[in-house]
ROVEXNU-816656 format. One record per residue: x, y, z of N, C-alpha, C in turn; residue in three letters; residue number from 1. Coordinates in nm, 2 decimals. Layout:
BEGIN
  n.east  n.north    n.up  ca.east  ca.north   ca.up  c.east  c.north    c.up  code  pos
       X        Y       Z        X         Y       Z       X        Y       Z   ALA  NUM
...
***
This chain:
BEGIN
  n.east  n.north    n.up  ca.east  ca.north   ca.up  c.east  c.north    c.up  code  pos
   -2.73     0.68   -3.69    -2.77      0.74   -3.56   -2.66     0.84   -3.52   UNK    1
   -2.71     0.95   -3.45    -2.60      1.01   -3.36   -2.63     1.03   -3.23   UNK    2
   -2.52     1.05   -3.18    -2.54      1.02   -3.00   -2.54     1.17   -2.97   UNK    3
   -2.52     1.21   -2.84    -2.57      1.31   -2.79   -2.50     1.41   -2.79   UNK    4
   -2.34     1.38   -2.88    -2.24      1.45   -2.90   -2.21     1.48   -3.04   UNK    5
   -2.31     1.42   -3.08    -2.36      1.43   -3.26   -2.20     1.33   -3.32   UNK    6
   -2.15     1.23   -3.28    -2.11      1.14   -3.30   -2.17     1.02   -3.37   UNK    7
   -2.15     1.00   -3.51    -2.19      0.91   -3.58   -2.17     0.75   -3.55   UNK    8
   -2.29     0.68   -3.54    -2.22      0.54   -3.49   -2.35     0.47   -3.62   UNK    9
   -2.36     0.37   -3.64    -2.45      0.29   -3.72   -2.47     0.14   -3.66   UNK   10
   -2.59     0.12   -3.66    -2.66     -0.03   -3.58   -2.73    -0.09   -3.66   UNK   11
   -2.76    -0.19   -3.76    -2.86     -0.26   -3.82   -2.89    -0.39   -3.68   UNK   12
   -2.99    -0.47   -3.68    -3.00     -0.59   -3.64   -3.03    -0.70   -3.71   UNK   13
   -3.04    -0.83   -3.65    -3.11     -0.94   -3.68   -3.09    -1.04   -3.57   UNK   14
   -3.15    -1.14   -3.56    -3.20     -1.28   -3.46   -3.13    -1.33   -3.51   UNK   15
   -3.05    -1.46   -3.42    -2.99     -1.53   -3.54   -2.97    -1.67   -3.40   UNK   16
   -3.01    -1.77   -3.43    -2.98     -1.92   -3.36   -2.88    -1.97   -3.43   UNK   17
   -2.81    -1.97   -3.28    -2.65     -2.06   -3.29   -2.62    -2.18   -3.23   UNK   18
   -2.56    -2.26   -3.29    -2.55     -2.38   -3.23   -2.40    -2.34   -3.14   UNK   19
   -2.35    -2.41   -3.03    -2.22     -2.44   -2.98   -2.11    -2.39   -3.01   UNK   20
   -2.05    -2.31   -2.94    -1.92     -2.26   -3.02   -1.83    -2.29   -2.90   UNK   21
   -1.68    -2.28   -2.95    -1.61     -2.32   -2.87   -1.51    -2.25   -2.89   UNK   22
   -1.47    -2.10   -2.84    -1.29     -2.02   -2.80   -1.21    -2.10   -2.76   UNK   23
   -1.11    -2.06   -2.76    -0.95     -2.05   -2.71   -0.89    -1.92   -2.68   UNK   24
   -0.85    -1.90   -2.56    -0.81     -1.76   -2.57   -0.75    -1.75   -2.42   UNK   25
   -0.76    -1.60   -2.38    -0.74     -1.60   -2.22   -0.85    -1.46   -2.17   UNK   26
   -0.86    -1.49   -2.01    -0.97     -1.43   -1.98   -0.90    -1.37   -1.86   UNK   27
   -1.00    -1.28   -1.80    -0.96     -1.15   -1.70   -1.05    -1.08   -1.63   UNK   28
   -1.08    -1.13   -1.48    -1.15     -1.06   -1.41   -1.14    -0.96   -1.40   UNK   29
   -1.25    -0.85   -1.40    -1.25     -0.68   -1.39   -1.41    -0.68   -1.40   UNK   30
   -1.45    -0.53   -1.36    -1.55     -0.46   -1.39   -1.53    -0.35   -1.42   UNK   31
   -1.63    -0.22   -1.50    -1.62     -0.17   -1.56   -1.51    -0.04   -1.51   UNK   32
   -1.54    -0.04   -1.33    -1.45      0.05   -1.30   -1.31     0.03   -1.30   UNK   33
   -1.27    -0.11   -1.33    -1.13     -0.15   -1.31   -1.08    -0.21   -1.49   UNK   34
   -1.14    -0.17   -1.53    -1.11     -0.21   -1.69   -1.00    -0.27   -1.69   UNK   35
   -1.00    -0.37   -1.76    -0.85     -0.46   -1.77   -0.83    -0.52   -1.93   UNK   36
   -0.93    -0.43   -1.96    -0.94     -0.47   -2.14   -0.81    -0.48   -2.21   UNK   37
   -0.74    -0.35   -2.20    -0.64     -0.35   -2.30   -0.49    -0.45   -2.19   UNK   38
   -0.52    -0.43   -2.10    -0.40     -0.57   -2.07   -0.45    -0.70   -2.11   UNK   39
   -0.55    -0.74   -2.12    -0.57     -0.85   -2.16   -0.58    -0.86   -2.27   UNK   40
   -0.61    -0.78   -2.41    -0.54     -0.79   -2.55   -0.40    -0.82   -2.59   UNK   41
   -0.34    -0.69   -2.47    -0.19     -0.72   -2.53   -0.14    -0.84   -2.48   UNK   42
   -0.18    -0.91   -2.37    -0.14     -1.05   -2.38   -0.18    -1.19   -2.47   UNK   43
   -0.32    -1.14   -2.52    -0.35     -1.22   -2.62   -0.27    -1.17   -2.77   UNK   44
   -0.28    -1.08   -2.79    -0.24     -1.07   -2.91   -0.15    -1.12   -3.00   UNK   45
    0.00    -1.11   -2.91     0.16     -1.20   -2.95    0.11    -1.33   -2.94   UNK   46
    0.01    -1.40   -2.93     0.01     -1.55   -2.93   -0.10    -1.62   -2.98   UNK   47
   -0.17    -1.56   -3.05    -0.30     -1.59   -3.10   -0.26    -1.69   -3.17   UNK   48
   -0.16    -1.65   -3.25    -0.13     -1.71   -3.40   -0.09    -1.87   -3.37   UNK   49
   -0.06    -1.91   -3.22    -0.01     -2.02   -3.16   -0.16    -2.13   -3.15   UNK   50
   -0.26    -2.10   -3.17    -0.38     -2.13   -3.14   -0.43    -2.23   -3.29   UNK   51
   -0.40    -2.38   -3.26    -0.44     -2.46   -3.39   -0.60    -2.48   -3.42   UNK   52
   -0.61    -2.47   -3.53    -0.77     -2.54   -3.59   -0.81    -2.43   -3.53   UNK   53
   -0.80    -2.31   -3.60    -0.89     -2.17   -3.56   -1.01    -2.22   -3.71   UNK   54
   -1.12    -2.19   -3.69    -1.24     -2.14   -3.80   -1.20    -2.02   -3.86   UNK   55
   -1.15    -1.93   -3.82    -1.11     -1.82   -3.92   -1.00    -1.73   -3.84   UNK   56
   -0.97    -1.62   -3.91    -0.90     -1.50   -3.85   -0.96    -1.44   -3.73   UNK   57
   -1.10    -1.42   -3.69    -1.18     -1.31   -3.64   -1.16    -1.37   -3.52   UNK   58
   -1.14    -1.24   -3.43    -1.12     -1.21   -3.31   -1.27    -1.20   -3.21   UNK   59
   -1.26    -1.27   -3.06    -1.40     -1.28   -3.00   -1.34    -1.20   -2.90   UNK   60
   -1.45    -1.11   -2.85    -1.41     -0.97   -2.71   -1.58    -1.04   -2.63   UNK   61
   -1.57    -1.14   -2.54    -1.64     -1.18   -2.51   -1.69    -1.16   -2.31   UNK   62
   -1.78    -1.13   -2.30    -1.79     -1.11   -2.13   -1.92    -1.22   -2.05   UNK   63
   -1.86    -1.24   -1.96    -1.96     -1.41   -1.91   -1.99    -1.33   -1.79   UNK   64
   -2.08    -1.24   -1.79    -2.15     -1.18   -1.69   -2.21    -1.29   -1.58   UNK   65
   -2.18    -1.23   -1.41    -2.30     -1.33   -1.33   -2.41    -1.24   -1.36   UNK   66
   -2.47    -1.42   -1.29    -2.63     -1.38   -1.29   -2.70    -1.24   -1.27   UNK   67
   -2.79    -1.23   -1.29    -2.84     -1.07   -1.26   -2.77    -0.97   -1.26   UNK   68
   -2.65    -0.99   -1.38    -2.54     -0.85   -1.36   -2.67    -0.74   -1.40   UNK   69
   -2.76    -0.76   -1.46    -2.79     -0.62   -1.57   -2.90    -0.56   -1.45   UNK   70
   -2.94    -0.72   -1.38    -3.10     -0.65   -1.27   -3.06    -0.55   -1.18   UNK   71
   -2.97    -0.61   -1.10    -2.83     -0.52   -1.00   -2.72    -0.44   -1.06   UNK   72
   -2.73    -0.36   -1.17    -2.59     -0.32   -1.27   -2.55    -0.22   -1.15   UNK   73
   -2.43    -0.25   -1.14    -2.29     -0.15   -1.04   -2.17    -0.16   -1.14   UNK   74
   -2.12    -0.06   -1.20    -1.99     -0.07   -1.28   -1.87    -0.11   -1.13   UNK   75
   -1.87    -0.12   -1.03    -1.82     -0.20   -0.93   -1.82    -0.36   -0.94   UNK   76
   -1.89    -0.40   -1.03    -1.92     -0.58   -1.03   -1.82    -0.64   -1.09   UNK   77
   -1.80    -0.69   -1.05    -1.69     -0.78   -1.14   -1.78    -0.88   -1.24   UNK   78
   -1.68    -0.90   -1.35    -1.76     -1.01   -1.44   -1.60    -1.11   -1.51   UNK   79
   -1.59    -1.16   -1.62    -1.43     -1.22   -1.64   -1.49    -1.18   -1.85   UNK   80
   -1.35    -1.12   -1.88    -1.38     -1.10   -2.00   -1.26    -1.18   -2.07   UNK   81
   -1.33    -1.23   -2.22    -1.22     -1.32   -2.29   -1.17    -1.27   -2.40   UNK   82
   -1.07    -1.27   -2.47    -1.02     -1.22   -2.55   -0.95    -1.36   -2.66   UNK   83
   -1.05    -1.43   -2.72    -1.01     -1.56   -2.84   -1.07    -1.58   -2.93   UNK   84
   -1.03    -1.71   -3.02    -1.05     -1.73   -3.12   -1.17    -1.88   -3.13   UNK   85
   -1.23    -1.86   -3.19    -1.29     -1.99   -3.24   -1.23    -2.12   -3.34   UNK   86
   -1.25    -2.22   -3.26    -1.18     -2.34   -3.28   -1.22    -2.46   -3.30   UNK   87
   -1.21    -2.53   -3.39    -1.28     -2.67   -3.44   -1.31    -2.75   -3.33   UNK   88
   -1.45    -2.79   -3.35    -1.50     -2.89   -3.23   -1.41    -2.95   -3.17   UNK   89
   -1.31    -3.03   -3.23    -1.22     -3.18   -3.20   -1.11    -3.10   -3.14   UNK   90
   -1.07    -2.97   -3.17    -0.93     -2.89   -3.11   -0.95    -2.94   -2.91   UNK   91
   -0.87    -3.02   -2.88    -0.86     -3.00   -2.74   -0.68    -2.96   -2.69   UNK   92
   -0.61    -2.94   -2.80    -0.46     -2.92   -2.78   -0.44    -2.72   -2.81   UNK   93
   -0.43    -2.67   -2.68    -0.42     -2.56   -2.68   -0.32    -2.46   -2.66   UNK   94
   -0.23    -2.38   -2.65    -0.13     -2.31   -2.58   -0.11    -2.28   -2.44   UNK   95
    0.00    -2.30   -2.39     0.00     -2.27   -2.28   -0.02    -2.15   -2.20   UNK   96
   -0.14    -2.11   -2.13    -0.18     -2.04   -2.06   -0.30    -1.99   -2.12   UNK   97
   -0.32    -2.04   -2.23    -0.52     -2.00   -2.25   -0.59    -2.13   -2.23   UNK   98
   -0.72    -2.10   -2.23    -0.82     -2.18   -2.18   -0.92    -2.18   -2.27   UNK   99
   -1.05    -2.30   -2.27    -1.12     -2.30   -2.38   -1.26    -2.26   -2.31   UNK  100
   -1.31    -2.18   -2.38    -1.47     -2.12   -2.29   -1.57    -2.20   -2.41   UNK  101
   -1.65    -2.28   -2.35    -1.78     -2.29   -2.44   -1.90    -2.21   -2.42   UNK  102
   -1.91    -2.13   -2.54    -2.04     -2.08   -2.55   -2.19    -2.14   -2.61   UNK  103
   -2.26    -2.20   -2.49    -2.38     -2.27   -2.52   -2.48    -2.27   -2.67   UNK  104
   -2.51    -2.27   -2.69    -2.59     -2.29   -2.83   -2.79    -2.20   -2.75   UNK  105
   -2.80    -2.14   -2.87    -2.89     -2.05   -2.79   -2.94    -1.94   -2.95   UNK  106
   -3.04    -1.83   -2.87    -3.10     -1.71   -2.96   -2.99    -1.59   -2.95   UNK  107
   -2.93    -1.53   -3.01    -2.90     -1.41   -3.00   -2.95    -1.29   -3.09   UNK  108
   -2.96    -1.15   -3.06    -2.93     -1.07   -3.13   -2.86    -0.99   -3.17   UNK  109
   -2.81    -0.98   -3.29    -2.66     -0.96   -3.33   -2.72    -0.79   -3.42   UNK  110
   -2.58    -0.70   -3.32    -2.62     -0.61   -3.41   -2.51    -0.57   -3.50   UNK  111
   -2.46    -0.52   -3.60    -2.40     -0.48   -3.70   -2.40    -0.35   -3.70   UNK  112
   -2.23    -0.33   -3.58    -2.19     -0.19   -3.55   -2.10    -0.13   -3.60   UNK  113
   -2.08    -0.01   -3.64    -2.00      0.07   -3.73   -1.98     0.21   -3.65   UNK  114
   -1.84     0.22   -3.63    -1.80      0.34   -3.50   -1.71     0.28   -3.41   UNK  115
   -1.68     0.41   -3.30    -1.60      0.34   -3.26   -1.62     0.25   -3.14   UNK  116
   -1.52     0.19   -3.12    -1.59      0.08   -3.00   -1.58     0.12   -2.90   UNK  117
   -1.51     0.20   -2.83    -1.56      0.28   -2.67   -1.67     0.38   -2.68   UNK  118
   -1.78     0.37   -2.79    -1.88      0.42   -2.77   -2.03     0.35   -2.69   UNK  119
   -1.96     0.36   -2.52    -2.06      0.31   -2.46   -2.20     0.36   -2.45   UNK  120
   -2.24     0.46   -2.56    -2.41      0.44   -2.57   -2.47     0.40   -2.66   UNK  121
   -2.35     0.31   -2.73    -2.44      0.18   -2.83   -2.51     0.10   -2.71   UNK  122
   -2.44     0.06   -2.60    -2.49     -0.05   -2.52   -2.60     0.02   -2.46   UNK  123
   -2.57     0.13   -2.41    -2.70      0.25   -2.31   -2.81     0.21   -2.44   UNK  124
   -2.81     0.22   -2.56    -2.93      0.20   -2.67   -2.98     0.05   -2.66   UNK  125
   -2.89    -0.04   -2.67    -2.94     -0.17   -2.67   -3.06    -0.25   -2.54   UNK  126
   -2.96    -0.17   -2.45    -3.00     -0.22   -2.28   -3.17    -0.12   -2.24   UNK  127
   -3.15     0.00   -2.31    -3.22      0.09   -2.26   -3.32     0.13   -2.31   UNK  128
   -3.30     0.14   -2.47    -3.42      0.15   -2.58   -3.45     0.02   -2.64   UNK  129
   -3.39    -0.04   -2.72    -3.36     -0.17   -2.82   -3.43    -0.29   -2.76   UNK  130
   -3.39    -0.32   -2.61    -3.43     -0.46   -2.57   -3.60    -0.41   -2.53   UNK  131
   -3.58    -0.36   -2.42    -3.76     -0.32   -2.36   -3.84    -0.35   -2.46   UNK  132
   -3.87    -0.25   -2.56    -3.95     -0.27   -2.69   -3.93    -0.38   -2.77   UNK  133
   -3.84    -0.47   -2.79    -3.83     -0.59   -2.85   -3.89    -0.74   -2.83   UNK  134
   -3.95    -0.72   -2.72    -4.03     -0.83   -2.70   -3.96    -0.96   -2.66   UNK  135
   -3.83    -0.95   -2.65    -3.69     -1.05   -2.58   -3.69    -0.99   -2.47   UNK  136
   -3.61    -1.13   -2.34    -3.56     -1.12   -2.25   -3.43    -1.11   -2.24   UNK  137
   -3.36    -1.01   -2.17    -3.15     -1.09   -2.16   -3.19    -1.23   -2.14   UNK  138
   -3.08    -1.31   -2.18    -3.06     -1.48   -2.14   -2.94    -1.47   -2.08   UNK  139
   -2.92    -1.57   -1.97    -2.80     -1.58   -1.87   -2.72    -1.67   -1.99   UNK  140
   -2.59    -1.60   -2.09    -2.50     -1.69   -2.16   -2.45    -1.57   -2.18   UNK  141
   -2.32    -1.61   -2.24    -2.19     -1.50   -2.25   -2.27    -1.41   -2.35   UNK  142
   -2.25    -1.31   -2.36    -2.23     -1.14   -2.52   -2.08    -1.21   -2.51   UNK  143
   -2.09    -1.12   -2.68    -2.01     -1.09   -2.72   -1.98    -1.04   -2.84   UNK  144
   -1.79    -1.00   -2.88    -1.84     -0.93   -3.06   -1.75    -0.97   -3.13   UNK  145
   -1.73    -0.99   -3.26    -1.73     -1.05   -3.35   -1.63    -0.93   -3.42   UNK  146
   -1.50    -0.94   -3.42    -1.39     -0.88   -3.47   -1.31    -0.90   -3.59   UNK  147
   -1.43    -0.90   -3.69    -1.39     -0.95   -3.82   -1.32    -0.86   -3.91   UNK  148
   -1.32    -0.85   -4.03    -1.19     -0.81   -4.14   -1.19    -0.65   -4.15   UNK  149
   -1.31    -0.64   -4.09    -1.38     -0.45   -4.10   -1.35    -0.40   -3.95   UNK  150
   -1.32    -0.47   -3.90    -1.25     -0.41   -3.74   -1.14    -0.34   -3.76   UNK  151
   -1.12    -0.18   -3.68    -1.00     -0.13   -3.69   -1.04    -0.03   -3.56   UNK  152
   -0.91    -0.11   -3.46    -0.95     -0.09   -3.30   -0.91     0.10   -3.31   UNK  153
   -1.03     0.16   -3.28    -1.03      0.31   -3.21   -1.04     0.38   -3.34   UNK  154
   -1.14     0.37   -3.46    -1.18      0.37   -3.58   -1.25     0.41   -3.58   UNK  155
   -1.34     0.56   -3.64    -1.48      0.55   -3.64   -1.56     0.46   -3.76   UNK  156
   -1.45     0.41   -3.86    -1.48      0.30   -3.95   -1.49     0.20   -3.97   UNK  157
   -1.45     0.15   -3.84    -1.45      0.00   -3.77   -1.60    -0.01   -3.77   UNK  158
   -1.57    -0.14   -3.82    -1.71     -0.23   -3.75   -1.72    -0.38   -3.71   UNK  159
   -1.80    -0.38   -3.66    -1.83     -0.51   -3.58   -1.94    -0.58   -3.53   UNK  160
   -1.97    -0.67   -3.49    -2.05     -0.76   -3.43   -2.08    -0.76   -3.31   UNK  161
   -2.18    -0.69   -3.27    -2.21     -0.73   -3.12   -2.34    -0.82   -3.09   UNK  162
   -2.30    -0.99   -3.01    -2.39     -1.04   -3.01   -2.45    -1.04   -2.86   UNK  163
   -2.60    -1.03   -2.81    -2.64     -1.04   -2.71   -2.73    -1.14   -2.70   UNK  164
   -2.73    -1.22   -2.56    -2.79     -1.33   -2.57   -2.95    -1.31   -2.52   UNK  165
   -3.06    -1.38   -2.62    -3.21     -1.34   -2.59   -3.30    -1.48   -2.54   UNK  166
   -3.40    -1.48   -2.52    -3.52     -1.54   -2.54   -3.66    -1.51   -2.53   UNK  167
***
């Protein structure tokens, strides 16, 4: 696809049921007008590696929207975004100053993004075109994306995972 700036970005999908997952990480209230993204990387970053019984390398950029963020959307809203790692059920011994978020077990639709990641009209597509005609509802549980071995932050070769929660 290209966007309206003739900017190449790439979206495949699929459904996919997940059971329970459980981060470690740290998180940061903001909304879109007050972005707090990249401070809250660079605090996760130096200490990730401190984080025992990770499941893998891959990095979670995760957002726990309130209720009806998308019915009422104001880039004024606050929401809390997380910046961790996934961690063995039994892991309850963590680092000091992160916290563990569980993400419920549930439907998502995961899309398989390629571009760069401040390209906010992948989400304008998802929210705007993608969902309506899809025959899913948003579900109230965290999104999020999946910052695996093909991630390379501000890349238009990066790719990634963005999961959105359905039913």
């Amino acid at each position: 696809m290209r966007n309206a700036r003739g900017i190449f970005f790439y979206m495949k999908n699929r459904i996919e049921e997940i059971s329970e997952k459980r981060l470690v990480g740290k998180s940061l209230e903001m909304s879109l007008m007050e972005n707090k993204t990249f401070e809250l990387w660079r605090s996760f970053m130096p200490v990730r590696n401190k984080i025992n019984g990770t499941k893998s390398d891959f990095l979670y950029s995760v957002q726990v929207f309130p209720v009806d963020y998308y019915k009422n959307f104001s880039p004024a809203t606050n929401f809390v975004k997380w910046a961790a790692m996934e961690v063995n059920e039994a892991n309850e011994n963590f680092p000091e100053g992160m916290e563990m978020l569980v993400i419920p077990a549930g439907k998502y639709v995961v899309f398989e993004y390629k571009g760069l990641s401040n390209n906010r009209e992948v989400f304008q597509y998802i929210f705007d075109k993608w969902l309506p005609n899809s025959g899913y509802q948003l579900d109230d549980r965290p999104h999020f994306e999946v910052l695996g071995e093909k991630y390379k932050n501000n890349d238009p070769e990066s790719e990634e995972e963005i999961w959105i929660p359905v039913k």
